[in-house]
C-alpha positions in Angstrom: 87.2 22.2 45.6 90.4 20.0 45.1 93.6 22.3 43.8 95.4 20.8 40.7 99.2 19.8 41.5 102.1 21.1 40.1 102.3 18.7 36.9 98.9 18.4 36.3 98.3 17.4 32.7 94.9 18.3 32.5 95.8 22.3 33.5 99.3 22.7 33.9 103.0 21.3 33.3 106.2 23.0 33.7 108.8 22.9 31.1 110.9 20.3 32.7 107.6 17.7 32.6 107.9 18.5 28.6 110.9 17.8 28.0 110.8 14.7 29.9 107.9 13.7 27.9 109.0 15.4 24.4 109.7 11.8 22.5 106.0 10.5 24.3 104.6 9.2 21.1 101.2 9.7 22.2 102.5 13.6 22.9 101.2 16.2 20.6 102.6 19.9 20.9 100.7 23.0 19.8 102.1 26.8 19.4 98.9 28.8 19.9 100.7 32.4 20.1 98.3 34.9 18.8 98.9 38.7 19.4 97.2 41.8 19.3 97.7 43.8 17.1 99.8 46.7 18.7 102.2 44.3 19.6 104.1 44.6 16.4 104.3 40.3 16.3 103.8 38.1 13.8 103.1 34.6 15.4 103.2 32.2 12.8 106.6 34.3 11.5 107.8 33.3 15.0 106.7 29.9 14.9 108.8 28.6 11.6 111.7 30.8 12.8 111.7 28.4 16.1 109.5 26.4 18.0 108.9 23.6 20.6 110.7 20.7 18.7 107.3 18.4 17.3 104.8 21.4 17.6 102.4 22.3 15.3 100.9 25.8 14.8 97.4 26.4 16.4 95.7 29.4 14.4 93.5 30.7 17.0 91.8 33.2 14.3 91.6 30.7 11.2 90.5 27.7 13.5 87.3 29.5 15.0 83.9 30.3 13.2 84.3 31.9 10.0 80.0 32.9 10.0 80.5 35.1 13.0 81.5 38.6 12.9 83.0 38.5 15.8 86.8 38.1 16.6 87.8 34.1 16.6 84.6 32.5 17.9 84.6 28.8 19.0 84.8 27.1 15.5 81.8 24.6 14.4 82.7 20.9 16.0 83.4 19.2 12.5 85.8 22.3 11.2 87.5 21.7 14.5 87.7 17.9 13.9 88.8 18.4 10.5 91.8 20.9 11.5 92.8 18.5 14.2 92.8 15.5 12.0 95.2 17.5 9.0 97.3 18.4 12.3 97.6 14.5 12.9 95.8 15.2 16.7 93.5 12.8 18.1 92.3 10.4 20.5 94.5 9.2 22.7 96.6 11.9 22.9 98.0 14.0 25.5 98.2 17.7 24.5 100.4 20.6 25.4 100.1 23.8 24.2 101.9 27.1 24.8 102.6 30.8 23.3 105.4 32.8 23.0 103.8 35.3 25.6 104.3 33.2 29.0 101.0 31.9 29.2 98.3 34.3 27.2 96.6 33.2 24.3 97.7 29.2 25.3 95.2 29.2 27.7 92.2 29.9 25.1 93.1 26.5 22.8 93.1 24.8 26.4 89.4 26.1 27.1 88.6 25.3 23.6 89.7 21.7 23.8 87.6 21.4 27.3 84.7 22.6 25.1 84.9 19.7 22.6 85.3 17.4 25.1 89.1 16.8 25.1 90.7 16.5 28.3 94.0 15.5 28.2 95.3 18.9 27.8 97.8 21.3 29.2 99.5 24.8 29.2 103.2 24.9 29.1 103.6 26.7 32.5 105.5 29.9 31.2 105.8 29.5 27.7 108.2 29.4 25.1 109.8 32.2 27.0 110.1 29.8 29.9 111.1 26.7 27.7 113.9 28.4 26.7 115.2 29.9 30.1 115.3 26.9 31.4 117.6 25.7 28.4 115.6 23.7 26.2 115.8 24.0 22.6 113.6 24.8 19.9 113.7 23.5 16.5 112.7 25.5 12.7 112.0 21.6 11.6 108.3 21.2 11.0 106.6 18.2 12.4 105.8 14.3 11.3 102.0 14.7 10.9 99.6 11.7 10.1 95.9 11.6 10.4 94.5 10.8 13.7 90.3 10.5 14.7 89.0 12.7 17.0 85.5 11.9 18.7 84.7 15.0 20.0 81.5 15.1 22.5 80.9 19.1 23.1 80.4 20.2 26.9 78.0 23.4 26.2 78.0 24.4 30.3 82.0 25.8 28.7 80.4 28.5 27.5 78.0 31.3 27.6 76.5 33.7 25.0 75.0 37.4 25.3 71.7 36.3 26.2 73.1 34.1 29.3 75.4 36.5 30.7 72.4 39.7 30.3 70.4 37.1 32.2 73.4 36.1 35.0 74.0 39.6 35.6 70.6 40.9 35.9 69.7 37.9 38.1 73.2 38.3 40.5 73.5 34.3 40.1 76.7 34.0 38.7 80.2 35.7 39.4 81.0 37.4 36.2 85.3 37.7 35.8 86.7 40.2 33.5 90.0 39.9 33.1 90.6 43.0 31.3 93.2 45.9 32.5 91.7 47.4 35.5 91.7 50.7 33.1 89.4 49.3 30.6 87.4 47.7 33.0 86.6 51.1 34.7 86.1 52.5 31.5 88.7 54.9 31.4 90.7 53.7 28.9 89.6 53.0 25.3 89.3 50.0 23.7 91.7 48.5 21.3 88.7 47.9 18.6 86.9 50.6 16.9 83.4 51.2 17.3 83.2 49.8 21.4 81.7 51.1 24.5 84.1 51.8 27.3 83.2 50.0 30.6 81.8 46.5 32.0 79.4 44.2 32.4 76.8 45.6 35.1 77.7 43.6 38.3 81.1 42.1 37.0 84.1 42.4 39.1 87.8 42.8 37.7 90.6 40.7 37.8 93.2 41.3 36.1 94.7 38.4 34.1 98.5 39.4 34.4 98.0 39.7 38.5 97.6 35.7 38.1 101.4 35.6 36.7 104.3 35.6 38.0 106.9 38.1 36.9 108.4 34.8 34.7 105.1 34.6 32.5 104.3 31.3 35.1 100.7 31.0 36.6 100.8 31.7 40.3 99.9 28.6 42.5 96.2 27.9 43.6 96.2 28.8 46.9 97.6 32.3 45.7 95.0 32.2 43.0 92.3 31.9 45.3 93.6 35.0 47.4 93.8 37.1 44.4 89.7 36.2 43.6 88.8 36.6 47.3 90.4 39.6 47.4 88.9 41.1 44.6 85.7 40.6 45.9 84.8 37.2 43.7 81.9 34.8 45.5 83.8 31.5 44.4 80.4 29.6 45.8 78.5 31.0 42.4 79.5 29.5 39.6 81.2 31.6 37.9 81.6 33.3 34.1 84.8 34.9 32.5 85.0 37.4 30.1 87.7 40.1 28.3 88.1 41.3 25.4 87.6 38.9 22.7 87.3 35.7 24.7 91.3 35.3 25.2 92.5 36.2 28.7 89.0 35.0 29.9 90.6 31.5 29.3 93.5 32.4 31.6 91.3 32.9 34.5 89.0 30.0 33.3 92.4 28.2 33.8 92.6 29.5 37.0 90.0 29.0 38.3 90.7 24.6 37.1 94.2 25.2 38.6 92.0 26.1 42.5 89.4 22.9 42.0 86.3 25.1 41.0 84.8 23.2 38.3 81.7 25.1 37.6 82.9 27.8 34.9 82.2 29.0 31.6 83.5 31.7 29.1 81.3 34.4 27.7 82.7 33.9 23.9 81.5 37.3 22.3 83.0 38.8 25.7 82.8 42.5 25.4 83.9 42.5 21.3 80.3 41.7 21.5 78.6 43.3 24.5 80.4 46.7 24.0 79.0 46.5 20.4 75.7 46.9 21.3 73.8 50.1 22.3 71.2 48.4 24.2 73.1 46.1 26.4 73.3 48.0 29.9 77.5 49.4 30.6 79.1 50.2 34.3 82.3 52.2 34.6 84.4 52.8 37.4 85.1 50.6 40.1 82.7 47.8 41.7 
């Protein structure tokens, strides 16, 4: 497993890489804040009242798969080609996207674009928060958008659904990541939606997305990273599958675990919005 390097446009690029790309025409910017509810934000209010200059907004919950039930599932590939075309994104392009968290629901359009086959993608490291700490500025002008193509080739070993992960954790084959609140996770604390289970994945270990931060919303570096999954108790020689809440903060550790080399990852979408949900789908509490 090879670490990724500081700039690494595929994971990872701090705000001074932006803004020396920021007039790159082949540069396309996305704003993919998206909070929970209980945090009182409204991200598209926040976008128009300032963003990254040239970004568009991502809509994590309107670009995702309207048929499911389930909170912003990994949209259909042509409704994701179609919403990247009207956003004038497309081959060719290099792609950084960032939320006004630090790095939080950023991470998810980044797994999302791995799953259509899109690789030239990258978190801002930090943020908007970052971006504008540092002393960049941000703009209320919207963007210059004209139609791009996208071929889009999907790579289905990015993702895993209920049946899989049962099957991983009953089998031991995999390293199962939540990246939940340790609280949650133990089952002590209940969850933000209505109508779930408190507790984990039978066999899952925890680790907790915001421990991969620093206190400046930045992502730790890899050979911190690894520590913090060693520590916890994670067999990196498994491949490995994340999970949360609704298939957000899994990303972050999905990007984590790029940032350290280890390729062989995937995302359980429904994550527990989905396996809480059910009564027959085995629960653990307390610790592993």
């Amino acid at each position: 497993m090879t670490p990724a390097t500081a700039d690494d446009p595929k994971t990872l690029v701090s705000t001074n890489w932006l803004a020396t790309h920021l007039k790159d025409p082949d540069l396309r910017i996305f704003d993919a804040s998206w909070y929970l509810p209980d945090m009182g934000r409204d991200a598209h209010a926040e976008y128009l009242a300032g963003h990254v200059p040239g970004a568009r907004f991502f809509d994590i919950d309107e670009i995702s798969d309207g048929r499911s039930e389930l909170p912003h599932m990994a949209p259909p590939v042509e409704k994701f080609m179609s919403r990247m075309r009207a956003m004038g994104v497309g081959d060719g392009h290099q792609v950084v996207v960032y939320d006004g968290m630090g790095i939080f629901s950023a991470a998810r359009v980044w797994w999302l674009f791995k799953l259509m086959g899109q690789h030239d993608i990258a978190v801002l490291d930090g943020g908007l928060p970052k971006w504008v700490a540092d002393g960049h500025k941000t703009t209320t002008t919207p963007p210059t958008i004209r139609d791009r193509h996208m071929t889009v080739k999907t790579e289905p070993q990015r993702v895993r659904d209920v049946t899989e992960v049962a099957r991983a954790a009953k089998l031991g084959d995999h390293s199962i990541i939540d990246a939940r609140a340790p609280a949650r996770f133990r089952g002590e604390a209940e969850e933000p939606r209505e109508g779930l289970r408190a507790g984990h994945i039978p066999g899952s270990q925890n680790v907790f997305y915001q421990d991969l931060l620093n206190d400046d919303g930045t992502m730790k570096p890899p050979t911190t990273l690894r520590t913090i999954f060693k520590d916890a108790g994670i067999d990196l020689q498994k491949p490995a599958i994340t999970t949360c809440g609704s298939g957000i903060t899994a990303a972050i550790l999905s990007l984590a675990l790029e940032r350290m080399g280890k390729t062989d990852h995937a995302l359980y979408d429904g994550s527990w919005s989905e396996w809480g949900m059910y009564a027959d789908l085995p629960i653990a509490t307390g610790a592993t």
